[in-house]
C-alpha positions as a LaTeX table, in Angstrom:
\begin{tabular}{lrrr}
\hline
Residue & $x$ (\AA) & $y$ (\AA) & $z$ (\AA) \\
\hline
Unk1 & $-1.32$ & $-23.30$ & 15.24 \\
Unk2 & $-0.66$ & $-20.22$ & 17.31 \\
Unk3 & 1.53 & $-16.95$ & 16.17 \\
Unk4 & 3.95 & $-16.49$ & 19.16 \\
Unk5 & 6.18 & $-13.25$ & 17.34 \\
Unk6 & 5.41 & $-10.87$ & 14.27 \\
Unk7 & 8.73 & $-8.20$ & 13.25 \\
Unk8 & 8.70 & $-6.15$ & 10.40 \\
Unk9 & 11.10 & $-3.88$ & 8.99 \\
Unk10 & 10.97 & $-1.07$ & 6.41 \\
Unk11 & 7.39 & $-2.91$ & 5.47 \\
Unk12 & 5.08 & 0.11 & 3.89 \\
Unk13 & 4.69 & 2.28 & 6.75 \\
Unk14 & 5.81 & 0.44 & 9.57 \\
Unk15 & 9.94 & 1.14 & 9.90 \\
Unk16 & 10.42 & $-1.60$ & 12.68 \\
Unk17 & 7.69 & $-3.30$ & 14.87 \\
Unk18 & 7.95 & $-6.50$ & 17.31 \\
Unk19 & 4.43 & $-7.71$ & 18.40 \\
Unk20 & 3.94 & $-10.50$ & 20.26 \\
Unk21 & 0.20 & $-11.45$ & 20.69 \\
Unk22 & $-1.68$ & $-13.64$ & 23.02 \\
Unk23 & $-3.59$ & $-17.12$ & 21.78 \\
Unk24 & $-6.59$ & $-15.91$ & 21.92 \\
Unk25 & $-8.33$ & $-12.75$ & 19.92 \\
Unk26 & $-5.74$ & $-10.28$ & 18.80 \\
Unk27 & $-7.02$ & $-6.71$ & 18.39 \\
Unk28 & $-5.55$ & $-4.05$ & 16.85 \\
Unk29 & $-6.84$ & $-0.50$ & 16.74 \\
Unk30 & $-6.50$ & 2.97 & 14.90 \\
Unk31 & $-7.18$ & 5.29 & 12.91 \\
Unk32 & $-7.53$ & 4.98 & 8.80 \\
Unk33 & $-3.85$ & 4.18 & 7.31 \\
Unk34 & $-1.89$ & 3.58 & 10.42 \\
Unk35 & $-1.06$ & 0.66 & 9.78 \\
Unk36 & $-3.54$ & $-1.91$ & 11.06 \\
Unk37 & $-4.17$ & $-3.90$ & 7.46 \\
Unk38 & $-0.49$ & $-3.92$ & 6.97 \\
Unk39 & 0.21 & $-6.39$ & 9.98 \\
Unk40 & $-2.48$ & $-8.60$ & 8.70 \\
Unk41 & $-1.06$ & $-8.52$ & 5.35 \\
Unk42 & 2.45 & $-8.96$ & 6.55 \\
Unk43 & 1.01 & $-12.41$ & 8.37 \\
Unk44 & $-0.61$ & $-13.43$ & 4.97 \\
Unk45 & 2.07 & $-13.60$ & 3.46 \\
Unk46 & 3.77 & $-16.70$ & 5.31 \\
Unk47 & 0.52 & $-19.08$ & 4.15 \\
Unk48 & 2.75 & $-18.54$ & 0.34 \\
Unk49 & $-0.24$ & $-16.77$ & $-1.34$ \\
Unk50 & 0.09 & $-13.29$ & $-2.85$ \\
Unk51 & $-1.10$ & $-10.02$ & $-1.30$ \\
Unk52 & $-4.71$ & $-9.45$ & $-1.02$ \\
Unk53 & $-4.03$ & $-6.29$ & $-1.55$ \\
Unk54 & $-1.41$ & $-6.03$ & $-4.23$ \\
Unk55 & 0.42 & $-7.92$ & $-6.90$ \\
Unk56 & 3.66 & $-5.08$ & $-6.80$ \\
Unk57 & 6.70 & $-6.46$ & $-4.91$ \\
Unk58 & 7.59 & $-2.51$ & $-4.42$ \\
Unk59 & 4.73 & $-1.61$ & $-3.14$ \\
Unk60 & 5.41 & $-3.79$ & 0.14 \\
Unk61 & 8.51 & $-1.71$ & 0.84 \\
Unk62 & 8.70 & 1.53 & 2.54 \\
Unk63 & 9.13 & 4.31 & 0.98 \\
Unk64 & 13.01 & 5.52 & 0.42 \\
Unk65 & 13.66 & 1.81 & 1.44 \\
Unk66 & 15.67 & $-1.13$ & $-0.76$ \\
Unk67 & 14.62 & $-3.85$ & 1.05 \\
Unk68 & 11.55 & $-4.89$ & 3.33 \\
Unk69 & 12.53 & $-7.70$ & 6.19 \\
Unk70 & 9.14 & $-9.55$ & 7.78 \\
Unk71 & 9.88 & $-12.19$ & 10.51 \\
Unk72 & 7.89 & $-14.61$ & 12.71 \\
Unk73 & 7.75 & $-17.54$ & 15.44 \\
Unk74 & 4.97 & $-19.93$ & 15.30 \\
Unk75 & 4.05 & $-23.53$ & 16.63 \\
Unk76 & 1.79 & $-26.39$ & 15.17 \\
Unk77 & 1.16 & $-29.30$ & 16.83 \\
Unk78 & 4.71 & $-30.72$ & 16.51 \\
Unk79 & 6.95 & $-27.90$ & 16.95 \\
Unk80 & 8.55 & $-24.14$ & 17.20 \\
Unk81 & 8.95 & $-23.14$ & 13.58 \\
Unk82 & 10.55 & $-19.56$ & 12.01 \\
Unk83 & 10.22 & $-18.00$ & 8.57 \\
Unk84 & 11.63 & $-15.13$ & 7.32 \\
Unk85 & 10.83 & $-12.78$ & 3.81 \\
Unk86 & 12.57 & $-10.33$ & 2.04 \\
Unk87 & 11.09 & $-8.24$ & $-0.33$ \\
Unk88 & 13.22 & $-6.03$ & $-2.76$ \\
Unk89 & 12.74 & $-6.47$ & $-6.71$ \\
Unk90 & 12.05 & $-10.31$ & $-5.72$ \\
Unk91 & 11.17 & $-12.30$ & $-2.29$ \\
Unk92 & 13.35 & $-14.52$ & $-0.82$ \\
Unk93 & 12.33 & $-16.95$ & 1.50 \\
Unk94 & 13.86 & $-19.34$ & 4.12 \\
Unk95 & 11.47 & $-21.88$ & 6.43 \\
Unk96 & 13.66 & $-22.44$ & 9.51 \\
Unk97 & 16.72 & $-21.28$ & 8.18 \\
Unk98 & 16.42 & $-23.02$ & 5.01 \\
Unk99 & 15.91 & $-21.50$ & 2.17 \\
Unk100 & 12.67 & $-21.77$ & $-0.64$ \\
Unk101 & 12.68 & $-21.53$ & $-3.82$ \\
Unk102 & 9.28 & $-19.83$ & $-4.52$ \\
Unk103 & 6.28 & $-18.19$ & $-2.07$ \\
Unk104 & 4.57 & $-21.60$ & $-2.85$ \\
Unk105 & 6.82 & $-23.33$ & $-0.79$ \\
Unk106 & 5.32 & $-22.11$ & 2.56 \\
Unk107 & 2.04 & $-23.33$ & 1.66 \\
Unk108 & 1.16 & $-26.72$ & 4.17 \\
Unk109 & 3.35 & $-24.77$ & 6.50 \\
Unk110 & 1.41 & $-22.06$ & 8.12 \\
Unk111 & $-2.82$ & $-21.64$ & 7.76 \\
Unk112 & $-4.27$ & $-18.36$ & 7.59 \\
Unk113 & $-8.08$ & $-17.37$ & 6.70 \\
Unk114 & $-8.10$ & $-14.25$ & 5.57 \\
Unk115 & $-11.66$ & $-11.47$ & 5.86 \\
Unk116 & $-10.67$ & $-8.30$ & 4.11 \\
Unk117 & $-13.36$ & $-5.05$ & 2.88 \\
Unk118 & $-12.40$ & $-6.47$ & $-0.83$ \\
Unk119 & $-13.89$ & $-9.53$ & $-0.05$ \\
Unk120 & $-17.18$ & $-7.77$ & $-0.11$ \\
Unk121 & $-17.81$ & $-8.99$ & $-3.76$ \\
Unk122 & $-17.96$ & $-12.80$ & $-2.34$ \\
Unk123 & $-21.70$ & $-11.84$ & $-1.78$ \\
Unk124 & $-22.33$ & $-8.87$ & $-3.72$ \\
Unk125 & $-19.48$ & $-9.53$ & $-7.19$ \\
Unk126 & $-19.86$ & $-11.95$ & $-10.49$ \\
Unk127 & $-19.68$ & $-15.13$ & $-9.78$ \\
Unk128 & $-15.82$ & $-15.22$ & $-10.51$ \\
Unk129 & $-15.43$ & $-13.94$ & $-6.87$ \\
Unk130 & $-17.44$ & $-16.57$ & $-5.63$ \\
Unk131 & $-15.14$ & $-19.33$ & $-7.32$ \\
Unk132 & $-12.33$ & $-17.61$ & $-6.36$ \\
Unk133 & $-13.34$ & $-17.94$ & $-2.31$ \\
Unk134 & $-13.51$ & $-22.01$ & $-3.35$ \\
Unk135 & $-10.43$ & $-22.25$ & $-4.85$ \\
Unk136 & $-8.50$ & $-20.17$ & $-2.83$ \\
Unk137 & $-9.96$ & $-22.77$ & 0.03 \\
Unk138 & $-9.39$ & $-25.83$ & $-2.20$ \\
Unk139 & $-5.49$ & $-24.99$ & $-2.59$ \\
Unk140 & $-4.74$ & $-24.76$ & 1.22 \\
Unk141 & $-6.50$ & $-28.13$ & 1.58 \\
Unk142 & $-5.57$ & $-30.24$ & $-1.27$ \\
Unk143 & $-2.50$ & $-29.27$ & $-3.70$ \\
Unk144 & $-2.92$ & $-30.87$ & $-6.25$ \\
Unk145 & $-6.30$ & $-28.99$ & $-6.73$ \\
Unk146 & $-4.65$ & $-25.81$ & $-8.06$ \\
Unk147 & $-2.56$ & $-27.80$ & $-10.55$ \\
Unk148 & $-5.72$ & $-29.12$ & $-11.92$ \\
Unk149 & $-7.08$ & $-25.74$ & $-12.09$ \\
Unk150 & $-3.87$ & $-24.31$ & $-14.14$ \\
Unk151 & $-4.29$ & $-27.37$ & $-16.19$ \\
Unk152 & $-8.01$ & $-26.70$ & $-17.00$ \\
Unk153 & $-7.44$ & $-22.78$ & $-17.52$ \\
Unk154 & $-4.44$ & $-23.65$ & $-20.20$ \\
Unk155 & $-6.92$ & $-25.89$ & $-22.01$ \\
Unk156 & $-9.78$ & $-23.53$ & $-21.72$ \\
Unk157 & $-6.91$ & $-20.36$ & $-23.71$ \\
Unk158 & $-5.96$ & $-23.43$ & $-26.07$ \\
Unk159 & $-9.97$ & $-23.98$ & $-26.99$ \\
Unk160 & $-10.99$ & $-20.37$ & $-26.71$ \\
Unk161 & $-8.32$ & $-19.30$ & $-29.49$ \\
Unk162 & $-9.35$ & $-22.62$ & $-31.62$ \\
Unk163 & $-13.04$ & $-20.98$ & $-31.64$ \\
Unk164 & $-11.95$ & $-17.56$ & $-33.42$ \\
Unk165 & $-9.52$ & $-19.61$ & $-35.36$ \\
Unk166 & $-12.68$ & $-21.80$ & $-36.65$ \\
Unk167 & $-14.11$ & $-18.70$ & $-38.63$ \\
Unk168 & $-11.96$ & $-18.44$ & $-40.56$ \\
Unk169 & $-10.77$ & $-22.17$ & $-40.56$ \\
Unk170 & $-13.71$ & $-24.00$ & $-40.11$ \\
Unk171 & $-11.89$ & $-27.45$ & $-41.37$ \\
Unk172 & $-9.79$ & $-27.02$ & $-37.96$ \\
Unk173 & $-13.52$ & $-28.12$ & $-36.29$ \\
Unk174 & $-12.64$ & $-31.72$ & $-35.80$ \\
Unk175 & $-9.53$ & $-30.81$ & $-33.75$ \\
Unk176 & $-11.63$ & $-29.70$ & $-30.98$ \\
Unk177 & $-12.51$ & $-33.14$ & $-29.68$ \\
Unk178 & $-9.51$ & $-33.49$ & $-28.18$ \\
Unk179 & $-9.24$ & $-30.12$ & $-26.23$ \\
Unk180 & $-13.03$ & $-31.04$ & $-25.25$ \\
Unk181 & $-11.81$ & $-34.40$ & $-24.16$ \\
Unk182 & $-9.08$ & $-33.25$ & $-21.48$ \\
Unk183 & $-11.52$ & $-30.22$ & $-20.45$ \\
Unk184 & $-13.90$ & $-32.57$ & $-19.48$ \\
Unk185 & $-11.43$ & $-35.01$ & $-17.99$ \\
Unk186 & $-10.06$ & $-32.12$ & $-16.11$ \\
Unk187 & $-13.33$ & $-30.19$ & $-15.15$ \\
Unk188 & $-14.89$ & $-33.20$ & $-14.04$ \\
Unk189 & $-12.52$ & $-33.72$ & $-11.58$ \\
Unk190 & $-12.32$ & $-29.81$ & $-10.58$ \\
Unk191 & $-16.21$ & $-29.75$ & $-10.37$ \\
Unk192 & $-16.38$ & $-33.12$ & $-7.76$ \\
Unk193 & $-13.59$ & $-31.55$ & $-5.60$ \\
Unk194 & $-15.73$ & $-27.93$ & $-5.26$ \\
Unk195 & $-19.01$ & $-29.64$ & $-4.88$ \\
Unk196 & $-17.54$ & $-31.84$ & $-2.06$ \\
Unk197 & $-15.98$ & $-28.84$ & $-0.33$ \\
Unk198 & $-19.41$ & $-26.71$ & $-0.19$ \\
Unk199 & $-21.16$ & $-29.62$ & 0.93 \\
Unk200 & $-18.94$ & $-30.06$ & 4.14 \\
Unk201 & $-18.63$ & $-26.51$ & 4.40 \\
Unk202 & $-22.33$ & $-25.70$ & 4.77 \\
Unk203 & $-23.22$ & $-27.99$ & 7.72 \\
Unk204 & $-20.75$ & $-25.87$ & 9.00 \\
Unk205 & $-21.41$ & $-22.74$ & 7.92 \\
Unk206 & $-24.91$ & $-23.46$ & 8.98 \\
Unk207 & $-23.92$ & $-23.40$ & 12.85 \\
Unk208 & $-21.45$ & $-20.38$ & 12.36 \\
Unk209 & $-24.00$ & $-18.29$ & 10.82 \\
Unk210 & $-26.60$ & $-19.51$ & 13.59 \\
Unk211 & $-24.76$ & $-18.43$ & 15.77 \\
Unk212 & $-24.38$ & $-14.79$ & 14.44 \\
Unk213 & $-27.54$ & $-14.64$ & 14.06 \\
Unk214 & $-28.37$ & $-15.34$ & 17.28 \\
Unk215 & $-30.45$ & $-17.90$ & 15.62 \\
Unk216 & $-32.93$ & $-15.05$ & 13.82 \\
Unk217 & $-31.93$ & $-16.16$ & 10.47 \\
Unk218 & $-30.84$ & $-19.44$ & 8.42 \\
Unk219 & $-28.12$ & $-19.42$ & 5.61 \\
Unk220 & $-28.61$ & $-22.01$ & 2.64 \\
Unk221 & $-24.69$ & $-22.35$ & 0.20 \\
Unk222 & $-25.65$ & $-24.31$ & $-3.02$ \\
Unk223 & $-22.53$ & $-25.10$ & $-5.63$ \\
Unk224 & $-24.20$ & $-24.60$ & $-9.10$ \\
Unk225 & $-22.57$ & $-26.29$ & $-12.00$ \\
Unk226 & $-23.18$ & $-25.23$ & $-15.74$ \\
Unk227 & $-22.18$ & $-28.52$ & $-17.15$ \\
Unk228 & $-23.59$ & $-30.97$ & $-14.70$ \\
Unk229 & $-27.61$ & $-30.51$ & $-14.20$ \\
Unk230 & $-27.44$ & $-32.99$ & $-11.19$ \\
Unk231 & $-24.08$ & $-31.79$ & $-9.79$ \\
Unk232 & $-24.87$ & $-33.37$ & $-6.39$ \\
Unk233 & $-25.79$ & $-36.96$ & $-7.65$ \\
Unk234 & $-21.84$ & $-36.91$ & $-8.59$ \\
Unk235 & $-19.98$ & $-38.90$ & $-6.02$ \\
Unk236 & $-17.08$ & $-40.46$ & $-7.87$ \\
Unk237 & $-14.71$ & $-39.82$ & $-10.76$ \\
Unk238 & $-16.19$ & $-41.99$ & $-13.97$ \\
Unk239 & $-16.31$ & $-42.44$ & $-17.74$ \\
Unk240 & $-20.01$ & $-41.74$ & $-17.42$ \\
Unk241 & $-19.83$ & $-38.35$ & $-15.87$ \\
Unk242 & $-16.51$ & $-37.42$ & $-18.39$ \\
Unk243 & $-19.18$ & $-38.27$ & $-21.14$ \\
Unk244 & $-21.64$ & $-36.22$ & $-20.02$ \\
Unk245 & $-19.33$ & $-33.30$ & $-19.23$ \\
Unk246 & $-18.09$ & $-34.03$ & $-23.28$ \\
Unk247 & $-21.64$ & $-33.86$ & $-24.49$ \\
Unk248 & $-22.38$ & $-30.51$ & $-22.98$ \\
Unk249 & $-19.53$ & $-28.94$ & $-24.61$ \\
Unk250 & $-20.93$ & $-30.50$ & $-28.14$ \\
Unk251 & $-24.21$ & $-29.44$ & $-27.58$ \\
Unk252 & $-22.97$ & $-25.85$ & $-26.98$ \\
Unk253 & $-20.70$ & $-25.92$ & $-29.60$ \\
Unk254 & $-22.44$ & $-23.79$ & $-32.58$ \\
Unk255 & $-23.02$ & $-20.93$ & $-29.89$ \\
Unk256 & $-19.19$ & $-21.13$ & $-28.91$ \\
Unk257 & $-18.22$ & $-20.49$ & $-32.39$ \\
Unk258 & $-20.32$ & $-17.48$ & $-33.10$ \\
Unk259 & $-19.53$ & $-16.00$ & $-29.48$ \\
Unk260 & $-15.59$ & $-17.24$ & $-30.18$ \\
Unk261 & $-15.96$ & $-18.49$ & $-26.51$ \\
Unk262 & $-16.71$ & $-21.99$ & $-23.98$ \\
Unk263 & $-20.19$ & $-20.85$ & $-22.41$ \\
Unk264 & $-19.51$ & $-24.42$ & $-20.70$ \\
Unk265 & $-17.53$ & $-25.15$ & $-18.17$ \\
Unk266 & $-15.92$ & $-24.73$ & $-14.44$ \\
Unk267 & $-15.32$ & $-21.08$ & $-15.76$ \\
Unk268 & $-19.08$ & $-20.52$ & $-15.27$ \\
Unk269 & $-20.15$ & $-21.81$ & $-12.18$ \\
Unk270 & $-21.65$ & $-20.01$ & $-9.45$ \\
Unk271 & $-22.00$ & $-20.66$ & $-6.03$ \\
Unk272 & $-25.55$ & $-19.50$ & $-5.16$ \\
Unk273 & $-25.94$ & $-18.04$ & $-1.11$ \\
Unk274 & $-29.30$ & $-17.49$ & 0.60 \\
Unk275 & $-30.95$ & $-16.02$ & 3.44 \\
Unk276 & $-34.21$ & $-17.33$ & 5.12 \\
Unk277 & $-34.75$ & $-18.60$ & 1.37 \\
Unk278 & $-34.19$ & $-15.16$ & $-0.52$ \\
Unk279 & $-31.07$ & $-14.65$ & $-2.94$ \\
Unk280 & $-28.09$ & $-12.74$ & $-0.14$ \\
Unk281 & $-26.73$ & $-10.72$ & $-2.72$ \\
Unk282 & $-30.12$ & $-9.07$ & $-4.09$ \\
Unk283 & $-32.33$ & $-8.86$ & $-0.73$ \\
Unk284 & $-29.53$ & $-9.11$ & 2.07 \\
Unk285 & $-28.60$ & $-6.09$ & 3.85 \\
Unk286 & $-24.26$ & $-4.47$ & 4.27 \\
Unk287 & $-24.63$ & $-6.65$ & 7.94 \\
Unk288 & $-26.39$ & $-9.71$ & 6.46 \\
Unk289 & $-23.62$ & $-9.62$ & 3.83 \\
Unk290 & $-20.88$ & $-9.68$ & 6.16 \\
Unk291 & $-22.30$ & $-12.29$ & 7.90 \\
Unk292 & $-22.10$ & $-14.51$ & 5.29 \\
Unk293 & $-18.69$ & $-13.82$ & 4.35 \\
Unk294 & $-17.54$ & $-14.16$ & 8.04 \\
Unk295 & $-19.47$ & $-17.49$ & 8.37 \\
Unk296 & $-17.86$ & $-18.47$ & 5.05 \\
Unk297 & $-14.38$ & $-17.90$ & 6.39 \\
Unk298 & $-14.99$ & $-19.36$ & 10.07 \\
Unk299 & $-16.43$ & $-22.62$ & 8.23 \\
Unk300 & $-13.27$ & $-22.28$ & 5.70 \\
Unk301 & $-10.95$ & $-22.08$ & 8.61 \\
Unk302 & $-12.96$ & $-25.28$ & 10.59 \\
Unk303 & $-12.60$ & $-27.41$ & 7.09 \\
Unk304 & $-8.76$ & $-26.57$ & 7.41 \\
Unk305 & $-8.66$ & $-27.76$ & 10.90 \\
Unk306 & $-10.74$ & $-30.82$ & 10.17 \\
Unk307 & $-8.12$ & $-31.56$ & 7.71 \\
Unk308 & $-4.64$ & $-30.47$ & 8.78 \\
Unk309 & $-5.26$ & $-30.83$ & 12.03 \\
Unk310 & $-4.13$ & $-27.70$ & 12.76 \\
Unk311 & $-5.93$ & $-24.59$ & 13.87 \\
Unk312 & $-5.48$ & $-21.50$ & 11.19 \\
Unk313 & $-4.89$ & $-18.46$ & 12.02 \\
Unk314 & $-8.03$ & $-15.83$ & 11.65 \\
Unk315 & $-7.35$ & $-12.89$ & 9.81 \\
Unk316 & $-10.47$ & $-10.31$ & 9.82 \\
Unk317 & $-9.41$ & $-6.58$ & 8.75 \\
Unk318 & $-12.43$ & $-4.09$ & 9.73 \\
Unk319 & $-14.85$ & $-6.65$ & 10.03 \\
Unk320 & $-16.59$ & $-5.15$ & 12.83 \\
Unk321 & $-18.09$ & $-1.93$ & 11.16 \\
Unk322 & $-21.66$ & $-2.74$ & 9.61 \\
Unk323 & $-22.48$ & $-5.42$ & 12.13 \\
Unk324 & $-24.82$ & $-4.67$ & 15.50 \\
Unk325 & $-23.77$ & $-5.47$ & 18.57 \\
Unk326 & $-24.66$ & $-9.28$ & 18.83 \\
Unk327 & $-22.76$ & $-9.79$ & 15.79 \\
Unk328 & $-19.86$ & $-8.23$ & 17.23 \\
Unk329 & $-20.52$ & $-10.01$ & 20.33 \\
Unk330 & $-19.99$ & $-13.52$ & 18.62 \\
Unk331 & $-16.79$ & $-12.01$ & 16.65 \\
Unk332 & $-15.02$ & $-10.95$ & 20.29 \\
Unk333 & $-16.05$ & $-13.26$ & 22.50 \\
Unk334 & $-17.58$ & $-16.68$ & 20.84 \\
Unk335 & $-14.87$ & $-17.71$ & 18.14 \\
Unk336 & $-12.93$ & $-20.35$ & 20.63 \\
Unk337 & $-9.98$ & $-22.52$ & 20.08 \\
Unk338 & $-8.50$ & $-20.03$ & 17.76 \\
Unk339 & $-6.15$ & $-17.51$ & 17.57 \\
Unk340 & $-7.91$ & $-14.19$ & 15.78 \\
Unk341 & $-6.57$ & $-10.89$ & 14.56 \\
Unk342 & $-9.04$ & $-8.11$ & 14.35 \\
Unk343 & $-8.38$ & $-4.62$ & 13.14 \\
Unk344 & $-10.95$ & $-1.70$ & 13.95 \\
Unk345 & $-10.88$ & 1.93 & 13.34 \\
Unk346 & $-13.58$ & 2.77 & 16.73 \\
Unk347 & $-12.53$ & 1.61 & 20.37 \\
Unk348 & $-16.01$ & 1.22 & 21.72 \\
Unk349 & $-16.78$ & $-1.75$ & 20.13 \\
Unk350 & $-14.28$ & $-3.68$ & 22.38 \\
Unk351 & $-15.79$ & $-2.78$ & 25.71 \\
Unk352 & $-17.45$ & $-6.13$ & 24.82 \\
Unk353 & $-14.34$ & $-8.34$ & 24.79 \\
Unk354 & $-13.61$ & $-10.08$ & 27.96 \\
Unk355 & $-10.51$ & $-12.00$ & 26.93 \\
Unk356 & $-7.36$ & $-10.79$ & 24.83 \\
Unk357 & $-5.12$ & $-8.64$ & 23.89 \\
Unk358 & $-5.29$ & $-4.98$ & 22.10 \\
Unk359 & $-2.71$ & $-3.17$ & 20.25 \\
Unk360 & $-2.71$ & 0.49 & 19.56 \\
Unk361 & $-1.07$ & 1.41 & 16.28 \\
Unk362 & $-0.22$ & 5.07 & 14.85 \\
Unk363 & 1.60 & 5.76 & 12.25 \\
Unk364 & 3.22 & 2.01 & 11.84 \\
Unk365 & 4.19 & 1.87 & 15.53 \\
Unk366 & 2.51 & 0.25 & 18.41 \\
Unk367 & 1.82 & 3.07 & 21.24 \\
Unk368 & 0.38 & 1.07 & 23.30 \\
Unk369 & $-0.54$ & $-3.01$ & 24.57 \\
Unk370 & $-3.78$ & $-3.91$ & 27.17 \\
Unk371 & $-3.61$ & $-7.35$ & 28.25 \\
Unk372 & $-6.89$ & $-8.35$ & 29.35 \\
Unk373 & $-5.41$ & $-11.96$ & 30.13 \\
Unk374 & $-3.86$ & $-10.44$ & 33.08 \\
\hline
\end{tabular}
């Protein structure tokens, strides 16, 4: 999948920009709120997933503006496509002229992986980041993952709200076999998916973080379930591992009550991430940290490919800062087969790159192009 056009109109700061980058790594520089993030953002958007940096429609249109027009030309492995947004008080969307009912209808169309500064709490947040990263990654592979999920989280508000209800109405306890039941139908089958998706992911991630490394350092990615003990054993879908799933929400059930909470569940899981055998988020430094995010996201994006068969797009907003030069090395010049879009605030770290294409940016317009394909 390669990005062959980007135009944006009235988008925050940019009034009107046409970029047209090259298939390889994509930078684009500046200085703090230019502009840079805003592309990225504005490319996001066409995988049918929300702003990573907002949830406010307005807040994507310029200021003074009505309406905010984003554009682009891409190709997968069959064809030329073009989609088209418009932001006022609601988006409206059309995939090749035709138009979508809802953002969600883009997704399967156009792959993006997506490294911002917020995703800093993958390493160093609660563990709700952490299951976030998986099933943000889930929903671009497999869609019927997320309506599982939206099924489990409207059981989990159904059982929660039973729980203070039982207080007071403690002859309302034997309804809760039935919402335990479909949670553990449901969060059997959620828990299977994620711990199938870290195992392929951390061969991969294994290589990728090798390679930033330079090889001075191993990463170890461990999926850590709170209802199943022996969460890797699980290789199938079964009445046995339902059960089991069922009993550990009965066994936890006089604590729920008190609490008014499930302490058991998908809800609780943590995905546990390791450096030369020592916990990442309490003993890794800013760069090791960022390391394991990147690898994260390269190994999400080769997962994609594996199963789309298409290439995503790489998205990595000031990525570069906190890294040495090796690890910037392996960013510019070692991420192959790809197309890549890097923003960065400081020009020197690119005297590295030997192939692609750099954008200046100030104040929402591009002042200047180097081709270093030519």
């Amino acid at each position: 999948m390669k990005l062959k056009q980007i135009n944006l109109k009235r988008y925050r700061n940019i009034s009107d920009i046409c970029l047209s980058p090259c298939d390889q790594i994509n930078i684009i520089c500046g200085d703090n709120a230019q502009g840079k993030t805003n592309i990225l953002e504005s490319i996001w958007l066409f995988t049918g997933n929300p702003s990573f940096k907002t949830t406010k429609n307005y807040e994507l249109i310029q200021q003074n503006e009505k309406q905010a027009e984003l554009s682009i030309c891409f190709e997968d492995t069959k064809r030329e496509q073009k989609a088209q947004i418009k932001i006022s008080n609601q988006k409206k969307l059309w995939l090749n002229q035709v138009p979508l009912k809802k953002s969600s209808d883009l997704s399967g169309h156009f792959y993006c992986v997506i490294f911002s500064p917020l995703d800093a709490d993958l390493i160093k947040g609660s563990p709700k980041a952490r299951r976030h990263f998986i099933d943000l990654a889930l929903s671009q592979l497999t869609p019927q993952y997320i309506q599982y999920l939206t099924i489990y989280e409207k059981l989990l508000l159904q059982r929660n709200a039973l729980l203070k209800e039982l207080y007071h109405h403690p002859h309302l306890k034997n309804t809760l076999d039935i919402w335990d039941l479909q949670l553990s139908k449901t969060g059997t089958i959620i828990s299977i998916y994620r711990k199938d998706y870290i195992y392929q992911l951390e061969k991969i991630v294994k290589k990728i973080y090798n390679g930033i490394s330079s090889g001075e350092e191993q990463i170890q990615i461990q999926y850590l379930s709170s209802a199943f003990e022996e969460i890797n054993t699980i290789s199938s879908y079964e009445d046995k591992h339902i059960q089991y799933y069922f009993d550990k929400l009965q066994s936890c059930l006089e604590q729920d009550i008190k609490c008014g909470f499930t302490s058991v569940g998908i809800h609780r899981d943590e995905l546990d991430i390791h450096i030369n055998q020592m916990s990442a988020k309490t003993f890794g430094s800013q760069g090791q940290q960022r390391s394991c995010i990147l690898a994260l996201k390269l190994g999400e994006a080769a997962l994609l490919k594996q199963t789309t068969k298409e290439d995503p797009i790489i998205l990595l907003d000031d990525v570069m800062s906190e890294l040495d030069n090796k690890r910037q090395n392996y960013i510019l010049n070692h991420v192959k087969g790809q197309q890549v879009f890097i923003t960065c605030c400081d020009k020197s770290t690119l005297q590295q790159l030997r192939q692609g294409k750099i954008f200046e940016i100030r104040q929402g317009r591009i002042v200047n192009v180097t081709d270093l394909n030519i």
